[in-house]
C-alpha positions as CSV (number, residue, x, y, z in Angstrom):
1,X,1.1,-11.3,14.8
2,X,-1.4,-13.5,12.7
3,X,-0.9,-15.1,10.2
4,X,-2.4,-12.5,7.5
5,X,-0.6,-12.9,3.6
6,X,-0.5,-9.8,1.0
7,X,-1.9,-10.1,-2.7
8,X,0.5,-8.6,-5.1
9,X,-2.2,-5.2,-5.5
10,X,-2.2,-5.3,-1.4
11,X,0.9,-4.9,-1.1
12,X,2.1,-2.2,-3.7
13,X,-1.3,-0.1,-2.0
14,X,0.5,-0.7,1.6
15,X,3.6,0.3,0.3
16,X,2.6,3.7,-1.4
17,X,0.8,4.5,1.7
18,X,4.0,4.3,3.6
19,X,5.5,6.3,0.8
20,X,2.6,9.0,1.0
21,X,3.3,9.2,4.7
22,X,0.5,11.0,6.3
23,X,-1.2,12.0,3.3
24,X,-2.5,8.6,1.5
25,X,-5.9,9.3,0.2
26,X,-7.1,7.4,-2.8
27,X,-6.6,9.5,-5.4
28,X,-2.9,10.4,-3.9
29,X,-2.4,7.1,-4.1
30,X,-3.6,5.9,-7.3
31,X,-1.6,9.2,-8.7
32,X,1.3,7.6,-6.7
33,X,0.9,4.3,-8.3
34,X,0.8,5.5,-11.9
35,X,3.8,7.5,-11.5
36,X,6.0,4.8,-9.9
37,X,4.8,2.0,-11.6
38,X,3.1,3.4,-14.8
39,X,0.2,1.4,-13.9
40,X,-3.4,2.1,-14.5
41,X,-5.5,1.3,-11.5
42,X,-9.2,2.3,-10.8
43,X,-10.9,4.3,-8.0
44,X,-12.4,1.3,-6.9
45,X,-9.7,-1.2,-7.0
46,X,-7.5,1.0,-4.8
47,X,-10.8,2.1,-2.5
48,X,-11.8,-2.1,-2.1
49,X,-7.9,-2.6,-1.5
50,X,-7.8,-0.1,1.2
51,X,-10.8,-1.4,2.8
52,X,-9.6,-4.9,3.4
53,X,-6.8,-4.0,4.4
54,X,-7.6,-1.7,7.4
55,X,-10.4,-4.5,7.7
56,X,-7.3,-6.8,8.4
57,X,-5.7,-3.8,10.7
58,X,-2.6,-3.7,8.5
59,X,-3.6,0.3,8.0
60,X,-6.1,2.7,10.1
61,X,-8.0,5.6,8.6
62,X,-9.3,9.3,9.7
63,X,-11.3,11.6,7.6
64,X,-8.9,15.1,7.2
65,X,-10.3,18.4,7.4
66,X,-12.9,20.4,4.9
67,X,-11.5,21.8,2.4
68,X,-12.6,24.6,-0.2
69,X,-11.3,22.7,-3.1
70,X,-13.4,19.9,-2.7
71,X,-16.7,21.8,-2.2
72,X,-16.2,21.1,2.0
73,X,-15.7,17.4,1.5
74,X,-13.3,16.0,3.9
75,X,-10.7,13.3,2.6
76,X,-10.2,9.6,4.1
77,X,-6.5,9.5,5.2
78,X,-4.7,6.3,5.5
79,X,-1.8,5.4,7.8
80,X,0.1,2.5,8.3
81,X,-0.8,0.3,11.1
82,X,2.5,-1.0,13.5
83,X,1.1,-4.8,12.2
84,X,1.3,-3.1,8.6
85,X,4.5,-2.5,8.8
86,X,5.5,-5.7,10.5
87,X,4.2,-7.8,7.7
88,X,5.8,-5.6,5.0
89,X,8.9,-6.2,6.6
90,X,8.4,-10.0,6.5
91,X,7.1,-10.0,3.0
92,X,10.7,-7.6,2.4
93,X,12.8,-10.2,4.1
94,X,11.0,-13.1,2.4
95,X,11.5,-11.8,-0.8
96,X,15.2,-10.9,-0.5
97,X,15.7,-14.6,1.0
98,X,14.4,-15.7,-2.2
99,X,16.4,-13.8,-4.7
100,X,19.6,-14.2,-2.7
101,X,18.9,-18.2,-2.7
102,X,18.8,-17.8,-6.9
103,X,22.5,-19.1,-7.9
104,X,24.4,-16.1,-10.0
105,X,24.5,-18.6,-13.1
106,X,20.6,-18.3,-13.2
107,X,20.3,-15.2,-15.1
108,X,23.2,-16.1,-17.2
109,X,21.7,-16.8,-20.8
C-alpha cells in the first residue's frame, strides 16, 4: 500500500461511506454527516472530497439507476475501495495507539 495520509474531512467522508454501505451518494452522505456529527458541510466540499479520494483509489464510484424522483437523473454511488479500508484501519489503529499511550493521570484535573 502507498503511502497515502487522510485529512480530518477525508476521513469522516470515508467513514460515512462505509457506514452508508452501498448507498453513499453525496447528499446521503452530507445528510449522514449532519446527523452524526451535527456538522454543516456543503455540496461541494463533500463532492471535491469524494473526488480526491477515489482520485487516490481509497473509494470507486458507479452511477445507479434513473429514477422518477429525480426527473431520470441517475445518482453517483460510492463504495469503499479494499485500499480504503486498509488505511482506515491504520489511521483506527494509530489513533487508538495514541490515546492508549496517554497516562490515566492526564485527564485528571
Amino acid at each position: 500500500m502507498n503511502k497515502a495520509t487522510l485529512g480530518e474531512f477525508e476521513e469522516i467522508v470515508l467513514l460515512v461511506v462505509a457506514i452508508l454501505n452501498g448507498d453513499a451518494y453525496s447528499v446521503a452522505i452530507i445528510s449522514e454527516i449532519e446527523e452524526r456529527l451535527d456538522r454543516n458541510v456543503s455540496l461541494g466540499a463533500v463532492q471535491t472530497v469524494l473526488k480526491r479520494l477515489e482520485k487516490k483509489g481509497l473509494l470507486k464510484s458507479d452511477l445507479g439507476d434513473a429514477t422518477n424522483e429525480r426527473g431520470g437523473k441517475r445518482k453517483r454511488l460510492y463504495e469503499i475501495t479494499a485500499e480504503g479500508q486498509e488505511l482506515l484501519d491504520l489511521t483506527k489503529a494509530q489513533r487508538n495507539s495514541l490515546w492508549n499511550a496517554i497516562p490515566k493521570l492526564s485527564f485528571n484535573f
